[in-house]
Residue, then its C-alpha position, 0 to 999 in steps of 0.5 A: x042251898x045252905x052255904x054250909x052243904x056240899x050239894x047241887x042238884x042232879x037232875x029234875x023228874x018232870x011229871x006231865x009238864x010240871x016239876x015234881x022233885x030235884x034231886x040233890x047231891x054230889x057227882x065225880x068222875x074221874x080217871x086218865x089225864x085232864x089239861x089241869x088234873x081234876x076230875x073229868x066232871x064234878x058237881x058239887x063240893x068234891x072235898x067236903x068228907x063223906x062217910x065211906x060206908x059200906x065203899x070201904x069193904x073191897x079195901x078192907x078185905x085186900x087188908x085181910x086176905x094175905x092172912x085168909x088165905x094163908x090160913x084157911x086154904x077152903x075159902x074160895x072167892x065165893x067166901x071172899x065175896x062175902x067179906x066185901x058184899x053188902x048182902x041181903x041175906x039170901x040163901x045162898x048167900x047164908x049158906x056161904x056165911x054159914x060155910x065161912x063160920x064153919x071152915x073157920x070154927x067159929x060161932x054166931x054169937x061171936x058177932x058183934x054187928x046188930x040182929x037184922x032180918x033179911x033184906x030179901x023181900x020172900x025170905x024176912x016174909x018168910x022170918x016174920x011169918x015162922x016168927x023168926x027172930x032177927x039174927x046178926x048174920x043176916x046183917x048186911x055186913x055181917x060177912x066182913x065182920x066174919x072176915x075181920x074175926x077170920x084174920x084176928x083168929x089166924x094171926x094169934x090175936x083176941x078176937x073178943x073186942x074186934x070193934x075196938x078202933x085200934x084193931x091191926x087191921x083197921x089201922x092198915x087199912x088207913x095205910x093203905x088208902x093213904x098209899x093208893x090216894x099218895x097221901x101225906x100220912x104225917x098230916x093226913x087225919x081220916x074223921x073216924x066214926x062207927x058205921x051201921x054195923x059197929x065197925x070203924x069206918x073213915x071219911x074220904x073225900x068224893x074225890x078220893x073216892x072216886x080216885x080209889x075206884x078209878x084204881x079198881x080199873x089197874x092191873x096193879x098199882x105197882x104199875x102207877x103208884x111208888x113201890x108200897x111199905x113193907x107191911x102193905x106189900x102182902x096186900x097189894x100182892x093180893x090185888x088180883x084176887x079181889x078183882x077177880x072177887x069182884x068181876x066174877x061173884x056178882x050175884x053175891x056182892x050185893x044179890x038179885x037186883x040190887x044195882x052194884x050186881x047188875x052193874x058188873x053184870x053188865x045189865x046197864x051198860x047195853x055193850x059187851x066190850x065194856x065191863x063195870x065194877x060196883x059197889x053201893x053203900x048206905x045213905x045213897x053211894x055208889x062207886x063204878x069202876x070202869x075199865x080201859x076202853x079205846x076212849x078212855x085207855x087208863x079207866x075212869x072212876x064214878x063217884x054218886x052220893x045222894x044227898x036224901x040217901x038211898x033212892x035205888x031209881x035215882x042211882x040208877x038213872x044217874x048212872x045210866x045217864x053218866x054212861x050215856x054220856x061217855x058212850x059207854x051205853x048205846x041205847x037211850x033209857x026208857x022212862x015211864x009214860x008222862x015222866x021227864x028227867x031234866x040232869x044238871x051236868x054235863x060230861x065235857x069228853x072234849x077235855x079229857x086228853 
């Protein structure tokens, strides 16, 4: 490997004996206590910056929901889901985005993220067939930029440049990751770029990235971490909500078969006493948040990124594999007639204390 990347490999799919591709990247799981402090495993360089993308949303929305819900007492948590989902513009996830611009009065054409069609396969046939053009709702992220413009709209602000970088609630949400990460906000400068979507998003470590979905699994931070600033108290009052968000609108967090709703569905863990929560971002993340078992009293957080970007079969074998080894799945995977798949890591369970 160039000295200069952060990757080492993950796993090697043999095909009837011979290697056919390695995959590369980074790995992070962490959560409870270990002897020193570090996550319970790593592969490869934890404190290289990755692009949060889309792993960002379910903290950008506790950002915004003291103000939604004070304002627009119709949204429910389908709405909220929304907000934080990376969707695929199915229909009932259209019509929820419909609902939200509707229950707020505001337009379409107030959003700034790209045209897209859909990501559902029957419905950009359908698009492309009817000759249909690309829509900026049908974006993957199109239901946190209707969050974003929700907010301005119910604090008084304009809501016409809502992509400049120093929009009030971008910069909360930097506050609220160095609180949750203890960061020194004195000498903590979170890398800055646009994301797909236009909007501002901010470079975190592997490690603080699973740091942040290790907190998914709390009750509330309050109970681990020193008392918020004033300005984040509202926002950590909210953090029950956007754990019910997430626990109970599966289906609309990412959509039918996409890996982050299966998870929290409990589609690969084989066993109903465990419960995940998700959320996939672009160019191959995944975040998992595992709950407090008897193993592991305090939660864990799992942290993937692939180094060639977004391989759902890889993530997914990945994951599946992570389980295995922490016993939070009982049934071996299956793996298709002739292919092996050789992973380079080890979880050591005997460590964690």
């Amino acid at each position: 490997m160039h000295p200069m990347l952060p990757w080492e490999p993950l796993l090697t799919i043999e095909r009837a004996g011979l290697p056919e591709r390695t995959q590369y990247g980074l790995l992070a799981v962490t959560g409870g206590k270990t002897a020193d402090g570090a996550p319970l495993i790593q592969s490869g360089q934890l404190s290289t910056p990755l692009w949060s993308r889309s792993l960002l949303k379910p903290w950008q929305l506790l950002c915004m929901l003291p103000a939604l819900k004070k304002a627009y007492p119709d949204l429910t948590h389908l709405h909220y889901a929304m907000m934080l989902s990376s969707h695929q513009a199915d229909r009932l996830q259209v019509n929820l985005l419909e609902d939200i611009m509707k229950i707020a009065g505001i337009t379409e054409n107030q959003l700034q993220c790209p045209p897209s069609y859909s990501l559902s396969g029957a419905r950009k046939q359908e698009m492309v067939s009817q000759d249909l053009p690309a829509r900026p709702l049908l974006h993957p992220c199109s239901g946190k930029h209707l969050g974003v413009l929700l907010a301005l709209k119910a604090e008084g602000r304009t809501t016409s440049a809502y992509l400049n970088k120093s929009n009030v609630l971008y910069t909360a949400t930097k506050k609220l990751v160095m609180y949750l990460l203890e960061a020194d906000s004195n000498t903590t400068k979170f890398l800055e770029t646009p994301d797909g979507c236009g909007m501002p998003n901010y470079a975190l470590t592997a490690k603080d990235l699973a740091t942040l979905f290790y907190q998914l699994s709390w009750e509330s931070p309050l109970h681990h971490l020193e008392l918020p600033p004033e300005s984040l108290k509202p926002a950590i009052a909210c953090w029950p909500d956007l754990k019910a968000i997430l626990e109970k609108q599966a289906p609309l967090i990412g959509g039918a078969g996409r890996l982050d709703t299966r998870l929290i569905q409990g589609d690969l863990s084989d066993r109903k006493d465990i419960k995940l929560l998700a959320k996939e971002g672009a160019d191959g993340l995944l975040g998992v948040s595992v709950y407090p078992t008897p193993a592991f009293p305090e939660g864990l957080g799992i942290l993937i990124k692939l180094a060639a970007g977004h391989d759902k079969d890889i993530l997914e074998t990945l994951i599946i594999e992570i389980l295995e080894q922490l016993s939070l799945r009982r049934e071996p995977r299956e793996e298709a007639s002739g292919l092996k798949t050789h992973v380079h890591f080890q979880i050591p369970i005997g460590e964690f204390v």
